[in-house]
Structures are given as C-alpha cells and as structure tokens.
N, CA, C and O atoms as CSV, one atom per row, in Angstrom:
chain,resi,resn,atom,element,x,y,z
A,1,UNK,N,N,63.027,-91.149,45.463
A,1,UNK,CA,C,63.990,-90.608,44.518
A,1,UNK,C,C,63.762,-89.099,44.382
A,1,UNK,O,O,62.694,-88.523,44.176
A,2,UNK,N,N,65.176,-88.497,44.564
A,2,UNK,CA,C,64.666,-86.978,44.285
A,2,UNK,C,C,64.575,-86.541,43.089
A,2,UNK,O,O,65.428,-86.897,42.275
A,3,UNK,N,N,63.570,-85.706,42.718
A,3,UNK,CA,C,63.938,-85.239,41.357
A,3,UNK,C,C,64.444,-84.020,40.846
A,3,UNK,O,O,63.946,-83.082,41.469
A,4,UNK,N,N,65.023,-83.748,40.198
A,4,UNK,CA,C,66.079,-82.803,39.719
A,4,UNK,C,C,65.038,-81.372,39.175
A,4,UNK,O,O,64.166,-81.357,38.306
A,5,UNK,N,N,65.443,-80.464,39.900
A,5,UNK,CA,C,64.235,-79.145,39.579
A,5,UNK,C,C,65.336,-78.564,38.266
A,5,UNK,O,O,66.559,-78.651,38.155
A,6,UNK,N,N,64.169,-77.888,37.278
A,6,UNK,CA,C,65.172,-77.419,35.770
A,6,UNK,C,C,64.437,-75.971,35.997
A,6,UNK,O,O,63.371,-75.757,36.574
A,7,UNK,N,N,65.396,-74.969,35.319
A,7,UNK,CA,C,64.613,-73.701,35.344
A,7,UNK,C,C,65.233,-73.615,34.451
A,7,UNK,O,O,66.411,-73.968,34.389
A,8,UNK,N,N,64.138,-72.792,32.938
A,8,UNK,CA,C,64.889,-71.778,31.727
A,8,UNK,C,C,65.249,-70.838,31.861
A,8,UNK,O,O,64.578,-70.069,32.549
A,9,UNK,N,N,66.455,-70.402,31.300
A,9,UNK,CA,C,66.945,-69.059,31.051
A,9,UNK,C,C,67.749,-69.195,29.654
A,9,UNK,O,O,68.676,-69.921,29.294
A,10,UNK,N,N,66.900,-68.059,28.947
A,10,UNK,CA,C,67.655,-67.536,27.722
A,10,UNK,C,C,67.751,-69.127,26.950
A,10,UNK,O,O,68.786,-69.786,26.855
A,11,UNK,N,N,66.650,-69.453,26.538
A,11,UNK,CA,C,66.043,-70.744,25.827
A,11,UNK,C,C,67.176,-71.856,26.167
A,11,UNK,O,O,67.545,-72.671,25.321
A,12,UNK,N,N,67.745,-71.805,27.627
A,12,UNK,CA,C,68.226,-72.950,27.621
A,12,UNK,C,C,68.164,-73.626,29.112
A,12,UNK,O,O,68.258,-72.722,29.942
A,13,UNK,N,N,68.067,-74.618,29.592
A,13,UNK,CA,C,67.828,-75.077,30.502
A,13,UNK,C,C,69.261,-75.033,31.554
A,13,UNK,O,O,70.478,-74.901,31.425
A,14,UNK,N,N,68.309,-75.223,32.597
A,14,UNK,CA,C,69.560,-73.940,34.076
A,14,UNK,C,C,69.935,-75.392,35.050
A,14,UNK,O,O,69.851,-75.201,36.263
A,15,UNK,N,N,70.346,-76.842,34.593
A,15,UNK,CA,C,70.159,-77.569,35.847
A,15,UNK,C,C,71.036,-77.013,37.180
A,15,UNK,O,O,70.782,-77.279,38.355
A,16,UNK,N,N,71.666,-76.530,36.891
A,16,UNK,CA,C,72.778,-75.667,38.286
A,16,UNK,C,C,72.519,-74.249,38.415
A,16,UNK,O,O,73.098,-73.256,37.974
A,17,UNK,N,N,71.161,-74.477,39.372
A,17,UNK,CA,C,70.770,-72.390,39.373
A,17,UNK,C,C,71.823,-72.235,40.315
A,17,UNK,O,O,72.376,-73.094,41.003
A,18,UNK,N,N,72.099,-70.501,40.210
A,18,UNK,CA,C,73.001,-70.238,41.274
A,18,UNK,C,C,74.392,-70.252,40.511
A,18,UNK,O,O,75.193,-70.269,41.445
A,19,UNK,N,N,74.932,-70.254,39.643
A,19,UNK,CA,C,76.254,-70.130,38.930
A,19,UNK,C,C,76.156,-69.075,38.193
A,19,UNK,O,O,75.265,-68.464,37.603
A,20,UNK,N,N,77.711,-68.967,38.420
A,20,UNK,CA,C,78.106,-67.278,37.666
A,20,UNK,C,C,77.678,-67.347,36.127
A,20,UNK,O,O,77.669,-66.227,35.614
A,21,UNK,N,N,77.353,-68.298,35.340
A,21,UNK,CA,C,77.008,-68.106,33.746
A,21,UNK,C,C,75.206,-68.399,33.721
A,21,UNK,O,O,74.645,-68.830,32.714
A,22,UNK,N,N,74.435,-68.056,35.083
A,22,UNK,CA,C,72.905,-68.600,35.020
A,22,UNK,C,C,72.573,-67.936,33.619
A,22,UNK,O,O,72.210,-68.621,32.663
A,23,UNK,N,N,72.765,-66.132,33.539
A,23,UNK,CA,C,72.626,-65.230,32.941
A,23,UNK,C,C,72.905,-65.294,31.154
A,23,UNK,O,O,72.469,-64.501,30.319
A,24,UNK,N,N,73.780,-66.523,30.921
A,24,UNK,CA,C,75.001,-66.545,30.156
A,24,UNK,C,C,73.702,-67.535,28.565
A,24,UNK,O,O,72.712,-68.265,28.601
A,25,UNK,N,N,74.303,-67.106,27.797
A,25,UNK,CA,C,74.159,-68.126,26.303
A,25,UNK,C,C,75.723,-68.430,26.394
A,25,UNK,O,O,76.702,-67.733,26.660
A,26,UNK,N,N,75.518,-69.887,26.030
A,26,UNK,CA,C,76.644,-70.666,25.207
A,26,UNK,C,C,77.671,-69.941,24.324
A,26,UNK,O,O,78.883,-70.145,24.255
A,27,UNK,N,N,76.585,-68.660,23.375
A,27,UNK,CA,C,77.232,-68.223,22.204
A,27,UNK,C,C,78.213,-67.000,22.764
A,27,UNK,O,O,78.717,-66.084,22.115
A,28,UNK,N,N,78.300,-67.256,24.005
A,28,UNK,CA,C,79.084,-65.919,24.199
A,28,UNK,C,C,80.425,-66.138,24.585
A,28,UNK,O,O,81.232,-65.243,24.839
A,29,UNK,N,N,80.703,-67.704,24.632
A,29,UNK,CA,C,82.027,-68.553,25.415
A,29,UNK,C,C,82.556,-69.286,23.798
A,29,UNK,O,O,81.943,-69.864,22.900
A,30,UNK,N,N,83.994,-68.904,24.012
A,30,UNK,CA,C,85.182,-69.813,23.280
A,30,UNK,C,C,84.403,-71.492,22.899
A,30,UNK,O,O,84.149,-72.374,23.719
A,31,UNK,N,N,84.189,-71.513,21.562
A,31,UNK,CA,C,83.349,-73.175,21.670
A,31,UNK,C,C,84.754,-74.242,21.927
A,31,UNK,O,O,84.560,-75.315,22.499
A,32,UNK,N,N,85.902,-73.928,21.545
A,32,UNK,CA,C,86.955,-75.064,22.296
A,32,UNK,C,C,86.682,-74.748,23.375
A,32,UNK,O,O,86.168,-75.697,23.967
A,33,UNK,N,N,86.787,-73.555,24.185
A,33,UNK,CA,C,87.151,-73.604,25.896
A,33,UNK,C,C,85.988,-74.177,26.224
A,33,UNK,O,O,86.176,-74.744,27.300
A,34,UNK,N,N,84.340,-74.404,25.689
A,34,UNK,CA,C,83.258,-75.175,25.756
A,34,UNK,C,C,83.611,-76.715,26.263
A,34,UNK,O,O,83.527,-77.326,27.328
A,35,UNK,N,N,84.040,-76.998,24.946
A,35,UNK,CA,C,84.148,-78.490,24.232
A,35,UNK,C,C,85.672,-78.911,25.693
A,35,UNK,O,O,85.583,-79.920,26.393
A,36,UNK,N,N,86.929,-77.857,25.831
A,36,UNK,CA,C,87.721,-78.639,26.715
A,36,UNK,C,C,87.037,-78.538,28.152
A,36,UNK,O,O,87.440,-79.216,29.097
A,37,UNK,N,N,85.962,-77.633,28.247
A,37,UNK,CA,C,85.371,-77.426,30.230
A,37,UNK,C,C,84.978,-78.823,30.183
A,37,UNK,O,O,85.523,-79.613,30.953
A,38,UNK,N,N,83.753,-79.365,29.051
A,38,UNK,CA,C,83.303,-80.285,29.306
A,38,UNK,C,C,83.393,-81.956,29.237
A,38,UNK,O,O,82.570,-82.832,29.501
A,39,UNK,N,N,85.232,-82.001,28.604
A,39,UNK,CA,C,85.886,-83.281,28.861
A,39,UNK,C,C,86.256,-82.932,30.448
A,39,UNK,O,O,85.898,-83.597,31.421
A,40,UNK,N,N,86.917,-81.940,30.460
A,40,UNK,CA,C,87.628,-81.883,32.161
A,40,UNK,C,C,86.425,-81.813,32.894
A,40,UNK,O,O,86.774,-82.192,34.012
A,41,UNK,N,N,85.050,-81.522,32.948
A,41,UNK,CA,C,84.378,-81.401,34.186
A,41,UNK,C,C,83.724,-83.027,33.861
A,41,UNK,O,O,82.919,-83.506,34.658
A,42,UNK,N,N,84.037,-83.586,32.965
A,42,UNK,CA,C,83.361,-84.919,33.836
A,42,UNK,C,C,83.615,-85.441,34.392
A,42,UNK,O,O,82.888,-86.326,34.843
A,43,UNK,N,N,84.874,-85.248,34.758
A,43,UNK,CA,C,85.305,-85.945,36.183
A,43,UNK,C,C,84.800,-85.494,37.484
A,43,UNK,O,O,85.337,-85.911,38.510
A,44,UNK,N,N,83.533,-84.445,37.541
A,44,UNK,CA,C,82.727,-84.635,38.514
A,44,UNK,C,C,81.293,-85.087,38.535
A,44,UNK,O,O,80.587,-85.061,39.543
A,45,UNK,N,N,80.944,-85.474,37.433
A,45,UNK,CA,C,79.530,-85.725,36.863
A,45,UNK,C,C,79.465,-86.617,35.571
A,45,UNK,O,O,80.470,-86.500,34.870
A,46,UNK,N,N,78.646,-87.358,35.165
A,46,UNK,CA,C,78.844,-88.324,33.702
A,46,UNK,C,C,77.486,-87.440,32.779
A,46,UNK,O,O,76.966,-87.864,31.747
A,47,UNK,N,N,77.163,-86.250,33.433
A,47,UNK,CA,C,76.160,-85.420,32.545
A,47,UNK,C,C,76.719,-84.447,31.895
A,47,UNK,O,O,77.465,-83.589,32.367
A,48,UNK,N,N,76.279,-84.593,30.525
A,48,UNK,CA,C,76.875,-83.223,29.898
A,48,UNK,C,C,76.387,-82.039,29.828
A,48,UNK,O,O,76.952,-81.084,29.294
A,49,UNK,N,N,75.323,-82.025,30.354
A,49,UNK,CA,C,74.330,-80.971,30.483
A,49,UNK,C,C,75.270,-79.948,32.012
A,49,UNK,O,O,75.646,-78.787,32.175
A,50,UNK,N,N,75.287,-80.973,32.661
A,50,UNK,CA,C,75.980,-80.052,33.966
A,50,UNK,C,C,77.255,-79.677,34.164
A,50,UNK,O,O,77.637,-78.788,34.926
A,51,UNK,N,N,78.397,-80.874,32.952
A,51,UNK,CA,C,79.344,-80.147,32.993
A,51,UNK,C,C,79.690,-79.163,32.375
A,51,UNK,O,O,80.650,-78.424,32.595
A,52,UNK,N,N,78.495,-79.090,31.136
A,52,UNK,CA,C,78.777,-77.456,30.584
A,52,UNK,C,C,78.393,-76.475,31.163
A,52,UNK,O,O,78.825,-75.409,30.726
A,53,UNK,N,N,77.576,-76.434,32.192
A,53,UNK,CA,C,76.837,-75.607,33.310
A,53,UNK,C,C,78.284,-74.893,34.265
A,53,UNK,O,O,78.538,-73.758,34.668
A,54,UNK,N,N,79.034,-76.291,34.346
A,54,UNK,CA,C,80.068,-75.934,35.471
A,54,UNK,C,C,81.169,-75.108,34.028
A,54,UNK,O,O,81.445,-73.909,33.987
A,55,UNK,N,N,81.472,-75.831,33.324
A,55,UNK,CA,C,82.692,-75.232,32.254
A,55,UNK,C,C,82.092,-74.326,32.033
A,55,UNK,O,O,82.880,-73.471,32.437
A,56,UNK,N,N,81.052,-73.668,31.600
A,56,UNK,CA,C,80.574,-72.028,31.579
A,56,UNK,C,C,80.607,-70.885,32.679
A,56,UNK,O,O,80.605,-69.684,32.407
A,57,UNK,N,N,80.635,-71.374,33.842
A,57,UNK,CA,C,80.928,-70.819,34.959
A,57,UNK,C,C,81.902,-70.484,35.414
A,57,UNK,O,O,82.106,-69.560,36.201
A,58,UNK,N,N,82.903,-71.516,34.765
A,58,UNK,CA,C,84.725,-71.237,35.276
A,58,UNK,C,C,84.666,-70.344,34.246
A,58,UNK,O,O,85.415,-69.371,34.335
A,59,UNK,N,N,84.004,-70.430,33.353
A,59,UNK,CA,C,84.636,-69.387,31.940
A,59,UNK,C,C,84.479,-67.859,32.219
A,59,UNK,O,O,85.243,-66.906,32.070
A,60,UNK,N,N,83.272,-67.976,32.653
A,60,UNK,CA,C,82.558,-66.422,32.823
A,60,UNK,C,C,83.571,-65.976,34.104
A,60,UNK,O,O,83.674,-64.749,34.102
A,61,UNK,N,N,84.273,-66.538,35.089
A,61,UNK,CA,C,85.765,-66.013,35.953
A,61,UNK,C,C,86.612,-65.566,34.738
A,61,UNK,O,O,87.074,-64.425,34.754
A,62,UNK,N,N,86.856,-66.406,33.653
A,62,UNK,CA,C,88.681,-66.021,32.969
A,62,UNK,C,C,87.714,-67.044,31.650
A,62,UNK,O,O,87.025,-68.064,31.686
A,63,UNK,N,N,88.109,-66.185,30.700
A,63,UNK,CA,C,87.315,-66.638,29.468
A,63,UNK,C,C,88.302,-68.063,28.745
A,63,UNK,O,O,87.926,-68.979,28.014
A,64,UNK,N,N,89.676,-67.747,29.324
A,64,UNK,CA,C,90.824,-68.743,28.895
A,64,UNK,C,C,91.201,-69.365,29.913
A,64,UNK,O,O,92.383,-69.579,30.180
A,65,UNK,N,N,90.206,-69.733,30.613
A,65,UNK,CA,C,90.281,-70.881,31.862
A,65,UNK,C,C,91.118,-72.114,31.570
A,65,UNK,O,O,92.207,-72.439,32.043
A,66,UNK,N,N,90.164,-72.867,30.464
A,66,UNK,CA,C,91.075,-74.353,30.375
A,66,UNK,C,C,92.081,-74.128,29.625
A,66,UNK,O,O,92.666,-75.174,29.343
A,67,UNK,N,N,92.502,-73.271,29.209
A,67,UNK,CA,C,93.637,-73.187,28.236
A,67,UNK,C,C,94.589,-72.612,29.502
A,67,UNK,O,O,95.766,-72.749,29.167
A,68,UNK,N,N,94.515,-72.219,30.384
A,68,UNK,CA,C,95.306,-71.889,31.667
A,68,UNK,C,C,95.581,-72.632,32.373
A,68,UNK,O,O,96.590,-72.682,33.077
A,69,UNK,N,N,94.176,-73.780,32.250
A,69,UNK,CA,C,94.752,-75.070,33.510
A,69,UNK,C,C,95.466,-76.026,32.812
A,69,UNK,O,O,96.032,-76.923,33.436
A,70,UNK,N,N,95.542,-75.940,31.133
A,70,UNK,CA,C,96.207,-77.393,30.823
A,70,UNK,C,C,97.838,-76.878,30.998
A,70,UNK,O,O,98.660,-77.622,31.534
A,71,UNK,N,N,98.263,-75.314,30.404
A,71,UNK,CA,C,99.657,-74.883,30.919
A,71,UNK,C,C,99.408,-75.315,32.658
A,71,UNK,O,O,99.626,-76.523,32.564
A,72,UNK,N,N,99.211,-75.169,33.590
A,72,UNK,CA,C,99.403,-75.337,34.548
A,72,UNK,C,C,99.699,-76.921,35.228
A,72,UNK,O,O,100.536,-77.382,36.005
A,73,UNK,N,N,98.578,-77.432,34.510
A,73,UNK,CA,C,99.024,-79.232,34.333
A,73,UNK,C,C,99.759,-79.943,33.711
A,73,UNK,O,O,100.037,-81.136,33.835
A,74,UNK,N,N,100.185,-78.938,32.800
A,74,UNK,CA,C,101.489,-79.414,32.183
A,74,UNK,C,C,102.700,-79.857,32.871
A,74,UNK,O,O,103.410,-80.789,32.494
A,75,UNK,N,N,102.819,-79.402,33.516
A,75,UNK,CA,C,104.527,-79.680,34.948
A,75,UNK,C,C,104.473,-81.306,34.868
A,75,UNK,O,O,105.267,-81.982,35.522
C-alpha cells in the first residue's frame, strides 16, 4: 500500500504539493467559492482535504471560478 506523503505550509497541510495555492491560506479565498470548489471537486476524489487543495487552486487562476462555471453550466 502506498502511503500518501503530507508536507506543511502556512500551518496547514499540503496533500497536493505542486499546485498554484501550495503558497496560499484558506483565509485569502471567497469562503462560498471554498465551500462551492469543494462540492464540485468531489467528483474527482471522496476527500475533502484534496478537494479543497484542488478548489483553491482553480481559485488562485480567477478568484470567481465557481461562480463562472455554474453561469456556464447553466445552458
């Protein structure tokens, strides 16, 4: 079984090194655009730890990410 390597940054744990928010606190992102990254990213993962890893990363591109993709999914 492999095991999952963790690295801290900025008192919070990094399971996805290598993403554009490694650098990033939580407190610096929209807590809805938080709370909607990490219903929409579980549809690649059932961890919430990593889909806020990934929803912080789309954020730090466009701070109004999911509020862009739900107009866009709207059609």
């Amino acid at each position: 079984m492999m095991r999952r390597r963790r690295f801290r940054l900025l008192e919070r744990e990094d399971v996805l090194p290598g993403g554009k928010a490694d650098d990033a606190d939580e407190s610096e992102f929209d807590p809805i655009q938080i709370k909607q990254g990490i219903r929409i990213e579980r549809e690649h993962t059932k961890d919430d730890k990593v889909a806020k890893e990934i929803a912080m990363d789309h954020l730090r591109e466009d701070p109004r990410y999911y509020s862009l993709l739900r107009l866009i999914h709207k059609d």
